[in-house]
C-alpha positions, 0 to 999 in steps of 0.5 A, a space after each residue: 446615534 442615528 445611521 444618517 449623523 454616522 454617515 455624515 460624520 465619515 463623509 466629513 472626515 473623509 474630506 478633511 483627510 483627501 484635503 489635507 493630504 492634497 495640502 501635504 502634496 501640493 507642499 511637497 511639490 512646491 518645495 521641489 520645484 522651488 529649490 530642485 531638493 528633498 532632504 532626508 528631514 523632509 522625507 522623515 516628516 513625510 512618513 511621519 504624516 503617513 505614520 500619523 494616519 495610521 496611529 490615529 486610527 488604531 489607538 483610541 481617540 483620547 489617546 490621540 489627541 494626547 500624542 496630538 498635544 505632545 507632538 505640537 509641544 515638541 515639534 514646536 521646541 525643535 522649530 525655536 531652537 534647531 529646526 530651519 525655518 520655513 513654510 514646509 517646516 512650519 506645515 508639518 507641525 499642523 498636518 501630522 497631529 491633523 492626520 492623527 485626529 482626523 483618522 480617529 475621528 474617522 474610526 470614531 465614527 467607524 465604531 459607532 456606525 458598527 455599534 449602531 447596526 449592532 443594537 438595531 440587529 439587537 431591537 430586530 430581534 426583540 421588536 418584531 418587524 412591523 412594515 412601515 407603509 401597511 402598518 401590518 405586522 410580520 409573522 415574527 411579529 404574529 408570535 411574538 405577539 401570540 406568546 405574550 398574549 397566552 401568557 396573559 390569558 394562561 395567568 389570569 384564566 378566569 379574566 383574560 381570553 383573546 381571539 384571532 381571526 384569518 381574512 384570506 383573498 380568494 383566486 389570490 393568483 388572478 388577483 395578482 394577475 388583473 393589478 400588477 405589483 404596483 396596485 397589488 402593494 396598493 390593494 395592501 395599503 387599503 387592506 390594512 386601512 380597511 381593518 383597521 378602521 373595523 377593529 379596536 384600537 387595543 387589536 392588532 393586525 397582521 400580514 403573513 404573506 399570499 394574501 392572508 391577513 390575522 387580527 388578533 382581539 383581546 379580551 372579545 369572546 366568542 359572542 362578538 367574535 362573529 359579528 366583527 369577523 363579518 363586518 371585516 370581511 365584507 368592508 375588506 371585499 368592498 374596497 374599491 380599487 381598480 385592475 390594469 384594464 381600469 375595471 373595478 376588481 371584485 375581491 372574495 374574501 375567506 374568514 376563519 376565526 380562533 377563540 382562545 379557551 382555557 381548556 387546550 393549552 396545549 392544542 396549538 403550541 406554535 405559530 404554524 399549528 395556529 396559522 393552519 388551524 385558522 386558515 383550514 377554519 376560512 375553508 368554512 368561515 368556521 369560528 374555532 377554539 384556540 389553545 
């Protein structure tokens, strides 16, 4: 269930309860101003509208719709053989067992709207946030994906290796300054754009905040490392993007790179010690040593 069909289904029960209690109301009042009298069976059957609404929505849906069923049946006795005979009287042997069900399909759809936020609170946990408009994962998402990959490169020593690379927008301050919130978000769109039409399908990219963007290559050592580091970040301050005054902004960009090796496991065991190490690398486009 998806929150947009969750969000109808309680609209709609919500207007099908507003108009049914506007019926019971206009009935009322058409009865009162019809013979100047409200009998104590009529105030009965009014509670029990409101009655309805209640036990509706606290009992299950199944459940209702069988006191729905038992109620019909009986109310329908009581009006063959005892019951006067009218529109209010005949009204409420429809109301009451709407009310009922109309509440549970309400809370019904209250449940799965609750369930529904739960299971997305659930995959927000275990599914790292990738921004929808960059493409760009978080930094969640950064150690997520670092976990799995030196796990892989820590089973099959012999086999597996991955790099990592930081590209960091230099005078990021002034940077900010010269285009404004509104093309600041667009410079990340290009960022984004630009890396990956640098890197292998099979990579992944990552933005951490103030200007600073990870790739993360698997299986591509050290020998192409460079080269990849360089074409990256040359295409990344090659973006053409205009400041406030319409003049063409002109970007520097700070590279440091991190080759994973099997011989410091234990050298950066979480995802700061890693952030640090590559972003103290982009001081001198150093190529390093991960783990």
């Amino acid at each position: 269930m998806n929150n947009k069909t969750t969000t109808g289904r309680l609209a709609l029960g919500y207007v099908l309860l507003i108009a049914l209690i506007m019926v019971q109301e206009m009935l009322l009042f058409l009865k009162m101003h019809l013979n100047a009298s409200y009998t104590t069976m009529e105030f009965v059957l009014s509670l029990a509208g409101l009655a309805a609404l209640l036990v509706g929505f606290i009992i299950p849906l199944g459940v209702s719709v069988v006191l729905a069923f038992v109620f019909l049946v009986s109310y329908f006795v009581w009006l063959t053989t005892y019951a006067p005979f009218n529109v209010l009287t005949f009204s409420w042997m429809l109301l009451i067992p709407a009310n009922m069900l109309i509440a549970a399909f309400i809370k019904s759809g209250l449940i799965g709207s609750k369930r529904w936020m739960e299971r997305m609170e659930e995959m927000k946990g275990s599914h790292p946030q990738v921004d929808i408009d960059t493409a760009l994962g978080n930094k969640e998402a950064l150690a997520d994906t670092l976990q799995k990959q030196s796990n892989l490169a820590r089973r099959y020593t012999d086999r597996y290796g991955f790099s990592m690379a930081m590209f960091k927008i230099d005078f990021l301050p002034l940077v900010q300054e010269s285009l404004g919130s509104q093309q600041y978000s667009r410079l990340l769109l290009e960022m984004s754009d630009t890396i990956q039409k640098q890197i292998r399908y099979e990579d992944y990219k990552f933005s951490i905040s103030k200007g600073r963007f990870i790739i993360l290559c698997p299986m591509l050592g050290q020998e192409n490392l460079h080269m990849l580091t360089k074409r990256v970040k040359n295409a990344m301050m090659a973006v053409d993007i205009l400041d406030k005054r319409g003049g063409k902004l002109k970007l520097v960009v700070r590279a440091g790179a991190l080759v994973f090796h099997k011989e410091q496991f234990g050298k950066y065991e979480h995802i700061d010690q890693v952030i640090y190490a590559l972003e103290r690398n982009t001081e001198t486009d150093l190529i390093g040593e991960y783990i």
